[in-house]
Each structure stands twice: as structure tokens, then as C-alpha cells.
Residue, then its C-alpha position, 0 to 999 in steps of 0.5 A: x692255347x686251344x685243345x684239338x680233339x678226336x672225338x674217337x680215341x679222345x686224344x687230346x692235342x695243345x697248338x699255339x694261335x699264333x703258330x696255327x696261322x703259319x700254313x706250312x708249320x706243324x706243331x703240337x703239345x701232347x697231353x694225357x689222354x687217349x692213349x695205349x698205355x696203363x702204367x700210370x691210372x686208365x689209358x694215357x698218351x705216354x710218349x717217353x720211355x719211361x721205366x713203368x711202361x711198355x716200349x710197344x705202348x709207347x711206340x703206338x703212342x708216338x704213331x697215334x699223335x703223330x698221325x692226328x697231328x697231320x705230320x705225315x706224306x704218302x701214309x708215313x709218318x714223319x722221321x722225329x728227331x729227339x735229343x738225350x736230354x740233359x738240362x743243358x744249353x746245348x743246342x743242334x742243328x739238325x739238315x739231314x734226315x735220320x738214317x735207318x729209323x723213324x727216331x733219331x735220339x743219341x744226341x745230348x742236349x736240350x734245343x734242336x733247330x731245322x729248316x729241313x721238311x717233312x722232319x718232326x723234331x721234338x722234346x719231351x716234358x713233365x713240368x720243365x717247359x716245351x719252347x716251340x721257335x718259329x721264324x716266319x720268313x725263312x721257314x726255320x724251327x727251334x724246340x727247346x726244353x727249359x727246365x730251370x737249369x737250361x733257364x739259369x743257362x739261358x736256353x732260349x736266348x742261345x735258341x734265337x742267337x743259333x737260329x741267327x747263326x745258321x738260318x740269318x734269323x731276325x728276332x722280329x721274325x719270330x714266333x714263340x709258343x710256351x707249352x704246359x709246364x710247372x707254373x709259379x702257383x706250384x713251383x716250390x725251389x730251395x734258396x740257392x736256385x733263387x741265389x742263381x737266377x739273381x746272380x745271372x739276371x738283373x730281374x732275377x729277384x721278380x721270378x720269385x715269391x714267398x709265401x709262409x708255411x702253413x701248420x694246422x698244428x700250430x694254429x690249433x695250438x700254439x702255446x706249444x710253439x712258444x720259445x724264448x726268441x721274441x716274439x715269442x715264437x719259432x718263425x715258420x720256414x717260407x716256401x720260395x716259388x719260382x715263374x719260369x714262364x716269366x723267366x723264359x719269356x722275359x730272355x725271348x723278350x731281351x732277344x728281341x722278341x716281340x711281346x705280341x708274337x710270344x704266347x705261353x699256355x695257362x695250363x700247370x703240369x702240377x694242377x692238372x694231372x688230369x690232362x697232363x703229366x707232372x713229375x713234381x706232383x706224382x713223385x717221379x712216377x708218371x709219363x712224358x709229353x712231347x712237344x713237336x714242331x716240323x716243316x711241310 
């Protein structure tokens, strides 16, 4: 998933290969340099309104990477069209413009699909995961957010089965690109998130690793550690790692999907906070990203 760059401002914008191929989509993840704001450590590109940033700030933000990332006519930007999001599987069809303002965003939900031009829909992330749907023939697109509970709720699979509903979408015709998200090295959850993937998924158990809690601690000394349980020590507690772009990837899969016309990007939110925004590693203090897709 290469990065497109302007070499003035610095703004640094994520596109798929496979959806760069399609001439009439406009597509994009955003990224954290190049901005106006200054809430968050040097110039960012926060295009949520987050409660330590300046609407104004914001608001050039979304101007500036709509601007770079082509989605204009006549000078103007593209009417965008978010959602209230809430870690749902709702999902809207979206046929008309918005009327009266650039944003449209009181809806509720977290998937939204279009076959109308010159319209930007989008959905905003800080480790959730941004899905962008495209279906090649019949010029319809779907973005979704996919955090784990819009997962467990199968998200994704429900975007497929609605794009087929409005559009007559056939799931060969598809192509998904999996945006920057929390990835599976970083993406810690406690045992009764595990307990619900397997519930819901006959692979569920395959989403998930342990690995033991390390304590410098107890290897220097760890005759303090000693107790009567045998082996004779207390048991350090596992951390549980969750691969929610397997989980994702895995329900476009059993939608029909192929596996050639799905790409995720390689890049963690929680590893990368030099390029990207993580909720997770800076403790609920940081920016959004969006994901944008739209129709020429």
C-alpha cells in the first residue's frame, strides 16, 4: 500500500494497487503528517473532532486531504458523507447528496455505500480497522469500520450481502483494501473477547495467540516468587492477541471474495505512531484518520 506524498506540506496519503487501477474510484487513507494541527506533538493531519483540537484546525485538515487526494469538480471539494459512529453492524445506503453542508454525519452506524458520483464517503479510525468495497462493474462503493465489535458482529460480510441487495453486486466483482489498523503483534484483549469470536466463528480460536507476561522482576529474583503450588511458582498471567485483519479478511473470504482481489496494509496504528494515530498506544489522547472512497 504505497504512501503519496506532497512534497510541499508533507501530507502523506495510503491508496491500495488494486483500487488504484479502477480509473473512475477515488480512494485514500490518511496519515499524520502534514497537517494544521497542534494538539498532539508538531503539525498533524487530524480530521476527527477530537476534544484537544480546534474545529478550525480540523476543518482546513479535511479541506487540505481532500484536495490532495483529487476528490474535487470545478475547485470544489466533494460533499463527504460520515456516520455517528458506534462499533455497529448498521450500514447505510447512501443516493442523494447532502443538502446544505459539505459534511453530512448524523446518521449512526458504522458501514455506508453509494453508487452516487462526486459524493466522498468516509469513516474515521485510530486502530479500528478502515475496509474500503468496491465493486468494479457496477461502480458501487462501501467503507466500513471494523473495530472488534463491528468484527464479532460481521461488519464486512453484512457490507457484501447490502451492496448485493441495492446494487446486484456479485462478490466476484469485488475489490477490498484493508486500511492501517492495530495489528496482531500490538492488539492485546481480555478472555471474553476471545470467548465471543469463538462463539460466533468456527475458526474463531485461529484469530488469537498467547504469549507470557514478561517480569524483570521475577527473573532477577525469583526465589521471591516461590509458593506451595508446584511447580513451585506462581503462574505469570498470558497476554491474548487478537488478528483482526485475519478476522476480516477471513469473513470477505467467506462472502465470496477472492483472495487475489483483497489487500490489507502492513502498517500497525500501535507501532507506528510516527505515521499514524493510535488510540491504544497513546492512551485515548490522539487524532483521527479517515478513510475515503468516492465515484468520479
Amino acid at each position: 500500500m504505497p504512501l503519496k506524498t506532497s512534497r510541499k506540506t508533507q501530507l502523506k496519503i495510503l491508496q491500495a494497487d488494486s483500487l488504484k487501477a479502477i480509473p473512475w474510484l477515488v480512494h485514500g487513507f490518511s496519515t499524520r503528517p502534514g497537517g494544521f494541527s497542534k494538539a498532539y506533538g508538531g503539525l498533524t493531519l487530524n480530521l476527527g473532532f477530537t476534544q484537544q483540537d480546534t474545529r478550525a484546525a480540523v476543518e482546513k485538515n479535511r479541506e487540505k486531504f481532500l484536495q490532495q487526494l483529487g476528490a474535487t469538480s470545478k475547485g470544489r471539494v466533494w460533499p463527504l458523507v460520515m456516520l455517528r459512529q458506534i462499533h455497529s453492524d448498521l450500514i447505510h445506503c447512501v443516493s442523494d447528496l447532502p443538502k446544505n453542508a459539505p459534511v453530512k454525519s448524523a446518521l449512526a452506524g458504522d458501514g455506508i455505500i453509494t453508487q452516487q458520483p462526486r459524493l466522498l464517503l468516509g469513516i474515521l479510525t485510530a486502530d479500528c480497522l478502515p475496509v474500503i468495497l468496491v465493486d468494479a462493474k457496477r461502480r458501487a462503493i462501501g467503507v466500513f469500520h471494523a473495530g472488534w465489535r463491528g468484527t464479532v458482529k460481521r461488519i464486512v460480510e453484512k457490507g457484501v450481502g447490502e451492496m448485493h441487495r441495492y446494487f446486484g453486486t456479485l462478490p466476484g466483482d469485488l475489490r477490498a483494501a484493508i486500511g492501517p489498523g492495530v495489528h496482531n503483534c500490538c492488539y492485546t484483549v481480555g478472555p471474553e473477547v476471545r470467548a465471543t469470536f469463538e462463539s460466533q466463528f468456527e475458526y474463531g480460536s485461529k484469530l488469537f495467540h498467547e504469549v507470557e507476561d514478561s517480569d524483570p522482576v521475577r527473573e532477577k529474583y525469583p526465589l521471591l516468587f516461590l509458593t506451595a503450588r508446584a511447580p513451585g511458582h506462581s503462574v505469570l498471567p498470558k497476554k491474548i492477541f487478537l488478528d483482526l485483519v485475519e478476522a476480516n479478511r477471513r469473513q470477505l473470504l467467506a462472502s465470496g471474495v477472492a483472495a487475489k482481489h483483497i489487500s490489507a496494509s502492513p502498517l500497525c496504528t500501535s507501532c507506528r505512531t510516527g505515521l499514524l494515530f493510535s488510540y491504544r498506544a497513546e492512551k485515548g489522547v490522539t487524532g483521527r484518520m479517515l478513510a475515503v472512497a468516492g465515484i468520479r
